[in-house]
Short mmCIF file of the C-alpha atoms (twelve columns), coordinates in Angstrom:
data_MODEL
# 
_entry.id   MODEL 
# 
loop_
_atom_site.group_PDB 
_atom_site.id 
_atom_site.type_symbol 
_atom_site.label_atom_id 
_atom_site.label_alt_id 
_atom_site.label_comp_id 
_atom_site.label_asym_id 
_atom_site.label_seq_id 
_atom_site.Cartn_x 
_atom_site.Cartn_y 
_atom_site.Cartn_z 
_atom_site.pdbx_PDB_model_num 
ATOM 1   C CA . UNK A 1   5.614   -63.998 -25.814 1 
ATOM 2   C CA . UNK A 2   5.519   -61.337 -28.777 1 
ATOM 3   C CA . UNK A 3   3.450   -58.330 -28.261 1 
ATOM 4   C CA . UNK A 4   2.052   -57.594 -32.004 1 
ATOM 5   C CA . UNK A 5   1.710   -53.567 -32.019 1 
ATOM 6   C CA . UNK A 6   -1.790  -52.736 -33.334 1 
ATOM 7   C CA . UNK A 7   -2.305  -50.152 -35.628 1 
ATOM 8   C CA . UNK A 8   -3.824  -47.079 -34.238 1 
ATOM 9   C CA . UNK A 9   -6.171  -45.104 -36.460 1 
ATOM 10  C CA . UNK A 10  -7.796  -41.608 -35.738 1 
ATOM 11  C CA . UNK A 11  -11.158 -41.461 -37.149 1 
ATOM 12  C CA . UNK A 12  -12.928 -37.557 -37.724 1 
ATOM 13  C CA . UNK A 13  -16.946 -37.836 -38.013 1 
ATOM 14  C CA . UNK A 14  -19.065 -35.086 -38.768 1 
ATOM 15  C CA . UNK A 15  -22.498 -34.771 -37.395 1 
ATOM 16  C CA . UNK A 16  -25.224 -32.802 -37.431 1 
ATOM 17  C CA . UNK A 17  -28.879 -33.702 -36.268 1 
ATOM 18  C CA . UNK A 18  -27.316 -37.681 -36.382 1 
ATOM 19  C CA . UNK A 19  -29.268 -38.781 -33.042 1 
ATOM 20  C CA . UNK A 20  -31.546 -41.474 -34.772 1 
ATOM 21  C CA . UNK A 21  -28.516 -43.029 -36.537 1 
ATOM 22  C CA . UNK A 22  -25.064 -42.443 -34.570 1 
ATOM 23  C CA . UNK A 23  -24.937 -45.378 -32.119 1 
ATOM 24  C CA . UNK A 24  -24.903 -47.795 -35.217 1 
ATOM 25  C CA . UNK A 25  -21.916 -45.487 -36.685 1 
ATOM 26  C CA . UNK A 26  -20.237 -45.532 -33.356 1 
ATOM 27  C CA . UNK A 27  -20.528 -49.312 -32.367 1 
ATOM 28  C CA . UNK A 28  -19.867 -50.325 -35.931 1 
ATOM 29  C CA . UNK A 29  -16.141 -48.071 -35.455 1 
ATOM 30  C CA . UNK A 30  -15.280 -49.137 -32.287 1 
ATOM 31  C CA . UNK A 31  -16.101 -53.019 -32.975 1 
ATOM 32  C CA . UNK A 32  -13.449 -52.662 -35.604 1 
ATOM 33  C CA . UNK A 33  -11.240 -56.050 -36.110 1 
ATOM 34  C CA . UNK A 34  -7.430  -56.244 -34.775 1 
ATOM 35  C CA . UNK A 35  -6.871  -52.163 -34.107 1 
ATOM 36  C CA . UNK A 36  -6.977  -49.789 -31.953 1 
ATOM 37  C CA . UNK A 37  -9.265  -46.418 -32.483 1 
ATOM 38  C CA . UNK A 38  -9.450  -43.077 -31.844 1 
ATOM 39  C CA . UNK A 39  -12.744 -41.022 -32.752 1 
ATOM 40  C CA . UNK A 40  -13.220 -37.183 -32.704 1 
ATOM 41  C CA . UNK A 41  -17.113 -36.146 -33.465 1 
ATOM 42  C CA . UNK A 42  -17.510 -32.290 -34.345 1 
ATOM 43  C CA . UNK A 43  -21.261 -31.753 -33.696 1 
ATOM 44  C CA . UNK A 44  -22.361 -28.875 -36.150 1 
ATOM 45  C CA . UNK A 45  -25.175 -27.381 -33.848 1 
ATOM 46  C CA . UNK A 46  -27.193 -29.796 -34.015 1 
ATOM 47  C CA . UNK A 47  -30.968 -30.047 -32.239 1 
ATOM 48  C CA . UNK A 48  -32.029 -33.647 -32.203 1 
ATOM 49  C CA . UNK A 49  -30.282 -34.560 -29.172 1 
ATOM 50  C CA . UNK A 50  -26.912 -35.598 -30.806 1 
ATOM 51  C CA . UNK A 51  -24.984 -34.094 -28.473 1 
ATOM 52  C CA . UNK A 52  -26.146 -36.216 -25.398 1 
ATOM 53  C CA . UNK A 53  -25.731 -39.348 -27.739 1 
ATOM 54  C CA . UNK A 54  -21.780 -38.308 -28.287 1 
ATOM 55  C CA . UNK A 55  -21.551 -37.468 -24.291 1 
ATOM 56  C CA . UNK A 56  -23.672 -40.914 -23.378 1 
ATOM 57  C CA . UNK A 57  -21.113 -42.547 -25.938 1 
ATOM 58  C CA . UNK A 58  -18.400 -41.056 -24.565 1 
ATOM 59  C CA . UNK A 59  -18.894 -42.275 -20.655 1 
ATOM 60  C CA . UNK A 60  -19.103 -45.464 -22.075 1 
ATOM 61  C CA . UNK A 61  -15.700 -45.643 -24.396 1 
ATOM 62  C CA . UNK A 62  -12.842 -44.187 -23.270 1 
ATOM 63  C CA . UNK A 63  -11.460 -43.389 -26.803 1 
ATOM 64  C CA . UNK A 64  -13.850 -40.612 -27.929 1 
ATOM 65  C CA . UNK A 65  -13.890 -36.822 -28.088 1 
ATOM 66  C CA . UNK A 66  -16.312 -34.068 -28.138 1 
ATOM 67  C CA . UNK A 67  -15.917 -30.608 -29.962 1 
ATOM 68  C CA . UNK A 68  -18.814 -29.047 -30.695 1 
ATOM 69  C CA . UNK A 69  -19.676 -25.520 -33.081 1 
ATOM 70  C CA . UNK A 70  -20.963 -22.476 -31.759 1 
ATOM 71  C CA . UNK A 71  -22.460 -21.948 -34.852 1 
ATOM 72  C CA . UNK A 72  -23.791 -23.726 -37.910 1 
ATOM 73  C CA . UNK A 73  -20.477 -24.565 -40.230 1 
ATOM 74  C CA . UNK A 74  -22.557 -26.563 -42.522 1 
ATOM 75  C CA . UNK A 75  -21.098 -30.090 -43.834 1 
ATOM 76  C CA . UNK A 76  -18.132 -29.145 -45.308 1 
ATOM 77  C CA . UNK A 77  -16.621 -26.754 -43.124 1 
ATOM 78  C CA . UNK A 78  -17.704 -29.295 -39.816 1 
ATOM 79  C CA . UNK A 79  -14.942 -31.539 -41.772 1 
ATOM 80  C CA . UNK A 80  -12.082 -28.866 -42.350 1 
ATOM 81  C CA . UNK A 81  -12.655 -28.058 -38.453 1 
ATOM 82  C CA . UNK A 82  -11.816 -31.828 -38.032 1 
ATOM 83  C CA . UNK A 83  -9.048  -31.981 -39.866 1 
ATOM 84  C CA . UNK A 84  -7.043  -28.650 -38.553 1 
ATOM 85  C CA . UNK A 85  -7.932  -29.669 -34.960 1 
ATOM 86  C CA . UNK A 86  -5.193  -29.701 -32.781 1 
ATOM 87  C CA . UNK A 87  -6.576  -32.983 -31.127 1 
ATOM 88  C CA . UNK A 88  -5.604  -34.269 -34.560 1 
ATOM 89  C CA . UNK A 89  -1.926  -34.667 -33.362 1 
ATOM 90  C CA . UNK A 90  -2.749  -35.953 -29.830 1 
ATOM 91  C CA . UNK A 91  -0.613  -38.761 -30.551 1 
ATOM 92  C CA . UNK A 92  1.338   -40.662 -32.705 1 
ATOM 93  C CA . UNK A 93  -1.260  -42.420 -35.660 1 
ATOM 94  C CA . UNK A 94  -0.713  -44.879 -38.217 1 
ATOM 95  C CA . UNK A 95  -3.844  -43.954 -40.014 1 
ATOM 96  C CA . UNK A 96  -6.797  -41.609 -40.409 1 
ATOM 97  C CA . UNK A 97  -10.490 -42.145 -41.500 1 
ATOM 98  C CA . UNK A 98  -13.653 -40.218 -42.293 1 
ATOM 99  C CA . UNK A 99  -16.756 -41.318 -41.002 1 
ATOM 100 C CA . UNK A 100 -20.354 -40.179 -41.722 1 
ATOM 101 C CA . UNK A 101 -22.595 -40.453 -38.769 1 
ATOM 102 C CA . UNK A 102 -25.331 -42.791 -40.489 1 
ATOM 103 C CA . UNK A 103 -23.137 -45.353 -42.215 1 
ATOM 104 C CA . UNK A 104 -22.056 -48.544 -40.749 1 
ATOM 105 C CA . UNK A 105 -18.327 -49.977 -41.122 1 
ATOM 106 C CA . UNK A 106 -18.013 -53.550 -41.882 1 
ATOM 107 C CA . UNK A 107 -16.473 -55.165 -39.440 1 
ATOM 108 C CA . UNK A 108 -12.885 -55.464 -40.853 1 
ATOM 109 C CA . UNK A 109 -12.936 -52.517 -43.148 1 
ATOM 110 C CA . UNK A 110 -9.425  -50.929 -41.339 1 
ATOM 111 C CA . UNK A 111 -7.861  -54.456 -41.552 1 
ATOM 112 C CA . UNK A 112 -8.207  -54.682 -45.049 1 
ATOM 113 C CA . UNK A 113 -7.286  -51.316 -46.071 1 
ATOM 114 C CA . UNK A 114 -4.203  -51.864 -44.188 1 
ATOM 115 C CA . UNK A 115 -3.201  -55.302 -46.016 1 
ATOM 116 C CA . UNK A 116 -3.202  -53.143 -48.900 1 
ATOM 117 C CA . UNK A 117 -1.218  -50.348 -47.817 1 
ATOM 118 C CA . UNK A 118 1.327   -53.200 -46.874 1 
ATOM 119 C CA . UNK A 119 1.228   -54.711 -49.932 1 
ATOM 120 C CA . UNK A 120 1.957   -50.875 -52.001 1 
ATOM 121 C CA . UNK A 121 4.449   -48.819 -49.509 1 
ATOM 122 C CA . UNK A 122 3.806   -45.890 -52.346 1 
ATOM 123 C CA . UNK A 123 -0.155  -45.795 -51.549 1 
ATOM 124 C CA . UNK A 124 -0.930  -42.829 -49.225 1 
ATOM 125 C CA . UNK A 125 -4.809  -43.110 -49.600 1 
ATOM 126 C CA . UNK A 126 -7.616  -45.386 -51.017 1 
ATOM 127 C CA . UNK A 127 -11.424 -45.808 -51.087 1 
ATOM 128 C CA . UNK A 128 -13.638 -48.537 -52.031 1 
ATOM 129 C CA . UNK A 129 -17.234 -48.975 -53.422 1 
ATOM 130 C CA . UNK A 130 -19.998 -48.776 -50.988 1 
ATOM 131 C CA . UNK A 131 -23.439 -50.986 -50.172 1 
ATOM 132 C CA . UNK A 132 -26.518 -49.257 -49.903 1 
ATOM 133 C CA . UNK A 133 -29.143 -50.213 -47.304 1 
ATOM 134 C CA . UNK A 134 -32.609 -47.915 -46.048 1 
ATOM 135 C CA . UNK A 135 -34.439 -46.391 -49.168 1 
ATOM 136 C CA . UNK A 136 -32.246 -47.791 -51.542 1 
ATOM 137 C CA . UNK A 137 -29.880 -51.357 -52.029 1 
ATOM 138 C CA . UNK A 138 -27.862 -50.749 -55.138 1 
ATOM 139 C CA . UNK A 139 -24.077 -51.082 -54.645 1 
ATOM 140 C CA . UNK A 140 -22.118 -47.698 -55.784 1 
ATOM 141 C CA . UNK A 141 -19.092 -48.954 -57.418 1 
ATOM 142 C CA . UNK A 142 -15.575 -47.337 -58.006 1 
ATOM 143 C CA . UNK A 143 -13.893 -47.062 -61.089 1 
ATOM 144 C CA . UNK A 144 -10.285 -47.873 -61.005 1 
ATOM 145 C CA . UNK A 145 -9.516  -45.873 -63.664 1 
ATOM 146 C CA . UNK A 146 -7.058  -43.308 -63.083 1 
ATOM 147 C CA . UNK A 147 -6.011  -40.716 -65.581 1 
ATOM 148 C CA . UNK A 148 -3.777  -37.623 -65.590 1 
ATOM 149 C CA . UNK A 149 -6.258  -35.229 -64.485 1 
ATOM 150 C CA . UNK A 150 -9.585  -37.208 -63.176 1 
ATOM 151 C CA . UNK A 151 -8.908  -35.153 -59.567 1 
ATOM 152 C CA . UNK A 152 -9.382  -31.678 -61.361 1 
ATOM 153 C CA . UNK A 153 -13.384 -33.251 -62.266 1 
ATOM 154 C CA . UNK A 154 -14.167 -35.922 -59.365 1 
ATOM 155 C CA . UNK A 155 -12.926 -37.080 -56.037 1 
ATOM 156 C CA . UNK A 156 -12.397 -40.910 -55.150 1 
ATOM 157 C CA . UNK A 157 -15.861 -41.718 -53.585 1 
ATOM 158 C CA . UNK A 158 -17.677 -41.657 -50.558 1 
ATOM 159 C CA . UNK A 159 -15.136 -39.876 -47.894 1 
ATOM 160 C CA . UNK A 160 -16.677 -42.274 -45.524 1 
ATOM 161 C CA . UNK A 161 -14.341 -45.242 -47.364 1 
ATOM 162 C CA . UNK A 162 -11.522 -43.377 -47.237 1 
ATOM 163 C CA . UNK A 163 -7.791  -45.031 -45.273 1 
ATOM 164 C CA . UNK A 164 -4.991  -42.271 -45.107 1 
ATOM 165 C CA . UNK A 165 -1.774  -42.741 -44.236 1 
ATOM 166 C CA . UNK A 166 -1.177  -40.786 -41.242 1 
ATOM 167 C CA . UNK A 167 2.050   -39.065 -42.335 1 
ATOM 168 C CA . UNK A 168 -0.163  -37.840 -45.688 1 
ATOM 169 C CA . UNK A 169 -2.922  -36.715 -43.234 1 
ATOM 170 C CA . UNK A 170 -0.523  -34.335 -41.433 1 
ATOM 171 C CA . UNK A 171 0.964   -33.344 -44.362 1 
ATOM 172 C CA . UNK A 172 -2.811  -32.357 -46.003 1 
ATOM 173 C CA . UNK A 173 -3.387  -31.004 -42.741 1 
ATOM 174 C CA . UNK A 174 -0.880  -28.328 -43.043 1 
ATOM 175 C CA . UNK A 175 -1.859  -27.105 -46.253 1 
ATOM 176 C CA . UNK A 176 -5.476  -26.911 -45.516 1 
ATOM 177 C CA . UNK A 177 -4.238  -24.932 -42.447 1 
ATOM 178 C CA . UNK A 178 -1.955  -22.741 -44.249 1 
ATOM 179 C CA . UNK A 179 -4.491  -21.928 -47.134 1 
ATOM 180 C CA . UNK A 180 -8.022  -21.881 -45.537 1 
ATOM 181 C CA . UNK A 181 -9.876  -19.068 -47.117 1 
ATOM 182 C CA . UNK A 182 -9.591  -20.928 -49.871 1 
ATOM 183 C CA . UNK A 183 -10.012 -24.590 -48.977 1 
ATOM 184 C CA . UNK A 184 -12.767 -23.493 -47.369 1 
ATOM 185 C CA . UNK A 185 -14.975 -22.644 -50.100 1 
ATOM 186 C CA . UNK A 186 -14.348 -25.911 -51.834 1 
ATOM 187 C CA . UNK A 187 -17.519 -28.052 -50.751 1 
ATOM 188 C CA . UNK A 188 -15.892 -31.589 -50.296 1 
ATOM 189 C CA . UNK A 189 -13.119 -32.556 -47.738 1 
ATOM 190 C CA . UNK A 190 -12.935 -36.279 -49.594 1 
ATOM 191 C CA . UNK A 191 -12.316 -34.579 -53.256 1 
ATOM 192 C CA . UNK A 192 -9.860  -32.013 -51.688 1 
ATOM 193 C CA . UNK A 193 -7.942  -35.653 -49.999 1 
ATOM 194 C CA . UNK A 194 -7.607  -36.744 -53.761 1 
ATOM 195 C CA . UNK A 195 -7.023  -33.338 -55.357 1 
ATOM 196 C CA . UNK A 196 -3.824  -32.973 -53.271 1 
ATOM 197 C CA . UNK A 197 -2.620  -36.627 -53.106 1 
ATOM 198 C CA . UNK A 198 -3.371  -36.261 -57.049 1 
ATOM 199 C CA . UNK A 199 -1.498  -33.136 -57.516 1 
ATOM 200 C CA . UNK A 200 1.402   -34.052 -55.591 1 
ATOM 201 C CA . UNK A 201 2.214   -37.264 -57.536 1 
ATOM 202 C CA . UNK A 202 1.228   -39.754 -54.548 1 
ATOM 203 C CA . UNK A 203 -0.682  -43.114 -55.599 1 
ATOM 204 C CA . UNK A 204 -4.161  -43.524 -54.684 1 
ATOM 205 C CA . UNK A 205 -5.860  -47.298 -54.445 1 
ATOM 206 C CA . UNK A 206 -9.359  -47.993 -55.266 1 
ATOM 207 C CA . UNK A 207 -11.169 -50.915 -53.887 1 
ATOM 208 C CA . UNK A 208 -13.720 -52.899 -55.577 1 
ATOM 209 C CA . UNK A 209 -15.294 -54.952 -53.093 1 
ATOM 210 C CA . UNK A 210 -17.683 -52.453 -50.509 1 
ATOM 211 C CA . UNK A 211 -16.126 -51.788 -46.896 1 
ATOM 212 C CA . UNK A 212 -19.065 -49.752 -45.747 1 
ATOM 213 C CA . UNK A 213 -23.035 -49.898 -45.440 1 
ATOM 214 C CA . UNK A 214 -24.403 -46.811 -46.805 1 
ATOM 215 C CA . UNK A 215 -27.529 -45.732 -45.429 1 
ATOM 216 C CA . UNK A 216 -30.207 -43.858 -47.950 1 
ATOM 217 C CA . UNK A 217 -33.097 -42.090 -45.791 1 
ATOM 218 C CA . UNK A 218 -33.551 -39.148 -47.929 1 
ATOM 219 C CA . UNK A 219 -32.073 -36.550 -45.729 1 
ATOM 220 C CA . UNK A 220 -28.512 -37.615 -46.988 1 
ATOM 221 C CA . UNK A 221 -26.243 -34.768 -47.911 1 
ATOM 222 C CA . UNK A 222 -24.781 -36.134 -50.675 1 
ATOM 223 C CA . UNK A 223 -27.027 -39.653 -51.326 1 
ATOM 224 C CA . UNK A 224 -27.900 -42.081 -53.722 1 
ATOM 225 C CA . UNK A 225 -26.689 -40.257 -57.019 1 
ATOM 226 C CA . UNK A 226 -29.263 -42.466 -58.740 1 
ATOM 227 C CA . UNK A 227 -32.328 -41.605 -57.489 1 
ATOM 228 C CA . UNK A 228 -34.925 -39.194 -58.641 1 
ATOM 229 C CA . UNK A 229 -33.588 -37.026 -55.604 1 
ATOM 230 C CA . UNK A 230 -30.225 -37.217 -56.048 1 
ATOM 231 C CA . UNK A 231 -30.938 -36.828 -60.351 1 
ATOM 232 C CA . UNK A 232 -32.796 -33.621 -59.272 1 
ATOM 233 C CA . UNK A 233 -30.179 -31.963 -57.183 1 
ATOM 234 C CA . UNK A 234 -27.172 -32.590 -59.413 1 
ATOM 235 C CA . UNK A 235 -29.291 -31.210 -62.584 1 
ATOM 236 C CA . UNK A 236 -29.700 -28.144 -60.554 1 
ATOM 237 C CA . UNK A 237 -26.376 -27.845 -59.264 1 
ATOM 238 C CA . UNK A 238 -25.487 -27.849 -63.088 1 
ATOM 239 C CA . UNK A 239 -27.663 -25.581 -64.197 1 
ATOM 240 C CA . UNK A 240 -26.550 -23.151 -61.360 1 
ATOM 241 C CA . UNK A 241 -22.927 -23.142 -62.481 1 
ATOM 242 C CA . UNK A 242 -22.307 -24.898 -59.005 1 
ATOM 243 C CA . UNK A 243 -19.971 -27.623 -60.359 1 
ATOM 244 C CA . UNK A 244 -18.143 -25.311 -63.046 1 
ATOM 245 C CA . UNK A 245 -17.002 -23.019 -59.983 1 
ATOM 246 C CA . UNK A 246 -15.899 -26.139 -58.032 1 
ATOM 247 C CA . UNK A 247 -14.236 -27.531 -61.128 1 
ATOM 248 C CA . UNK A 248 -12.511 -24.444 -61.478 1 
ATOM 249 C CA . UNK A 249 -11.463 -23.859 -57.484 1 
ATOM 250 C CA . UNK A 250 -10.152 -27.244 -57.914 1 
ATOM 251 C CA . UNK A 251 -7.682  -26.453 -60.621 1 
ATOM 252 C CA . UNK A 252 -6.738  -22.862 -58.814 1 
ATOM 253 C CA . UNK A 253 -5.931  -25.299 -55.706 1 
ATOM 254 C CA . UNK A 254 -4.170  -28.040 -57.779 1 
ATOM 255 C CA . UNK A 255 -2.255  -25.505 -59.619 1 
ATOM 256 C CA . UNK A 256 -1.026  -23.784 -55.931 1 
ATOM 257 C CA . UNK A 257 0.426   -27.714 -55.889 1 
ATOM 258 C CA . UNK A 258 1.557   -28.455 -59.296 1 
ATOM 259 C CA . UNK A 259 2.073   -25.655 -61.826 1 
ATOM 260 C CA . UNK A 260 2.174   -28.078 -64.415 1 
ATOM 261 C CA . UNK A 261 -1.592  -29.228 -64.044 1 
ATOM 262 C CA . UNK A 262 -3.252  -27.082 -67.194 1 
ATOM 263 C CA . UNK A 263 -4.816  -23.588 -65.822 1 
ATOM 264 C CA . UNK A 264 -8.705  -24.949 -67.421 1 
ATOM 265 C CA . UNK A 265 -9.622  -21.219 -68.077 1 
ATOM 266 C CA . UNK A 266 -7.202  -20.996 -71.099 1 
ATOM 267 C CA . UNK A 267 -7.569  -23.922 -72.104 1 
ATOM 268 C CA . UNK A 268 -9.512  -23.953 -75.726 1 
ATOM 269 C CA . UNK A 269 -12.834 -25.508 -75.315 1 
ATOM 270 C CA . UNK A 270 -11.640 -28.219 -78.267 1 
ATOM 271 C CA . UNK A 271 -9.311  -29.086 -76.012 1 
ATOM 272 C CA . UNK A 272 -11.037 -29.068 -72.839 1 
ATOM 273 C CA . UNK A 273 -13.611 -31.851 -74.514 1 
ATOM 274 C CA . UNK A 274 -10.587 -34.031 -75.049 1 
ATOM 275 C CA . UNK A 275 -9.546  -33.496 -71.320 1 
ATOM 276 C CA . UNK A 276 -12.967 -34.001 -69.267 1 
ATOM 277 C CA . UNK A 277 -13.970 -36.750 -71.556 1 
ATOM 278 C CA . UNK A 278 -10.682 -38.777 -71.534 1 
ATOM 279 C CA . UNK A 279 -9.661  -37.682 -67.889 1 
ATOM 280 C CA . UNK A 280 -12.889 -38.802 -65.973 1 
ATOM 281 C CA . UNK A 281 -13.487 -41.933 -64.072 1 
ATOM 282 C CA . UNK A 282 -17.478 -41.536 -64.747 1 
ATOM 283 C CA . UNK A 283 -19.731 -43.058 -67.073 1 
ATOM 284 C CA . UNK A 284 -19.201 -42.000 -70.611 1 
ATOM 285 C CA . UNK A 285 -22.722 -40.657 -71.054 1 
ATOM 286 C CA . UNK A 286 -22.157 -38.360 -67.568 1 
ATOM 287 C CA . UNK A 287 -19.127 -37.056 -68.358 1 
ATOM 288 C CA . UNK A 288 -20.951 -35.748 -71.207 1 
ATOM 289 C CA . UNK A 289 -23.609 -34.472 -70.028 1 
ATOM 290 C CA . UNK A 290 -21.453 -32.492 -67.124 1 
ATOM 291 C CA . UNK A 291 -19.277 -31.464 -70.016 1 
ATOM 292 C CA . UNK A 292 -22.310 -29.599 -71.870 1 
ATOM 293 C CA . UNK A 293 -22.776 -28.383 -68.641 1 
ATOM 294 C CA . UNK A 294 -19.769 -26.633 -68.373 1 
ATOM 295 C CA . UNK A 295 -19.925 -24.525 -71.643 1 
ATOM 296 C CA . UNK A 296 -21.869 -22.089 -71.071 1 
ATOM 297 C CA . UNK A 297 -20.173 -20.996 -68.332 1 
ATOM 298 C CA . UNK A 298 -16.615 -20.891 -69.937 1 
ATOM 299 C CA . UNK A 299 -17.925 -19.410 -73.029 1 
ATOM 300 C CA . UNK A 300 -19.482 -16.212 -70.863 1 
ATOM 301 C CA . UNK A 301 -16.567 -16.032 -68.697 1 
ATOM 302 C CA . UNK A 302 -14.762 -15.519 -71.974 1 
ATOM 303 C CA . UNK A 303 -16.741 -12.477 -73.911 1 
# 
């Protein structure tokens, strides 16, 4: 009789205050279809009772891990914890996921991820659209559309979709590692994934069809985009300059990669129009209205 090896797959998820929603995350991972997992939760101080959910979890599958913050990290940096652990390299992975505590997986999300990584050998990470369920049901899609410089404006979707390969994952590992005071500032682990896959020439795959349930209950962190919320919070991030600083830590990051990716403070503005609006994967009529956005802030930085 053949013994098939199955494919072994790490999966980091972040929590904080996910009591009323984790067991549906956890099930949903551990129910996956035709592979084996591996799941380290990094509880971010949380005071709902989360962490006797991960330890009840825990006594009842054998394939889960606890680390826990003495103090509050806040989203981003409970992520980069994950993904510098040393229980990262506990053993020998095929692949590595990201996982939100109040999503749900369908049920053969890894499995067909995988069939495409079979398919392209040169793929070292891809993310798909995503269904959402609770306060909302609209489907966010993902544009395929890849141009020359999309990373230095956008990641590629909801982390929570993301498949990496796991020889890319140790390889973004390092560098995030090696360069943390300033990874750390940059506010999304999923963009950085794409940034440096991006900037290092790898191919990235996106997926049409959703792979995972995306729960809207209003205390997201990053939620529906089209809501009145979620309309309200990136209008203020604008206004603040919040996305021209990350726009501009992800160049000074791509550029530590690639020193042929254009350095976006000397670029002309002329020019800069030509690059956001051709270079995005957004809508036309957002990539325009981020782009207005945006000038102010160059324009003062040069006077």
């Amino acid at each position: 009789m053949i013994n098939i090896r199955r494919p072994k797959i790490l999966i980091l998820l972040a929590t904080y205050n996910g009591a009323k929603y984790l067991n549906d995350q956890v099930k949903s991972i551990i129910n996956q279809e035709k592979c084996d997992v591996t799941l380290i939760i990094s509880d971010d101080c949380s005071s709902d009772g989360t962490s006797r959910v991960i330890k009840r979890l825990q006594k009842k599958f054998n394939n889960i891990y606890y680390l826990s913050n003495k103090l509050n990290l806040g989203f981003s940096k409970n992520f980069y914890k994950l993904i510098i652990s040393d229980k990262c390299l506990m053993d020998n992975y095929d692949y590595v996921a990201f996982a939100d505590q109040d999503d749900i997986f369908v049920n053969n999300k890894f499995m067909t991820q995988i069939g495409h990584f079979n398919k392209d050998k040169k793929i070292v990470g891809q993310s798909s659209s995503v269904k959402c369920f609770g306060k909302s049901t609209s489907t966010l899609h993902q544009s395929s559309k890849i141009t020359s410089f999309d990373f230095l404006f956008e990641g590629a979707g909801q982390g929570c979709t993301f498949l990496l390969t796991f020889d890319f994952f140790k390889e973004l590992r390092l560098f995030v590692k090696n360069n943390y005071s300033l990874v750390s500032k940059f506010i999304f682990h999923d963009w950085l994934c794409y940034l440096y896959a991006r900037s290092n020439g790898y191919s990235w795959l996106f997926y049409e069809r959703p792979l995972v349930n995306y729960r809207i209950h209003g205390k997201n962190s990053y939620g529906d985009k089209y809501s009145f919320k979620g309309i309200t919070e990136r209008l203020d991030k604008i206004k603040s300059g919040w996305y021209y600083k990350q726009v501009l830590l992800a160049n000074r990051i791509s550029r530590k990669l690639n020193k042929k990716i254009p350095y976006l403070e000397n670029v002309k503005l002329s020019r800069l129009l030509l690059i956001f609006i051709f270079q995005g994967r957004r809508k036309l009529s957002d990539r325009l209205i981020a782009f207005l956005s945006l000038i102010p802030f160059f324009v003062k930085k040069r006077l």
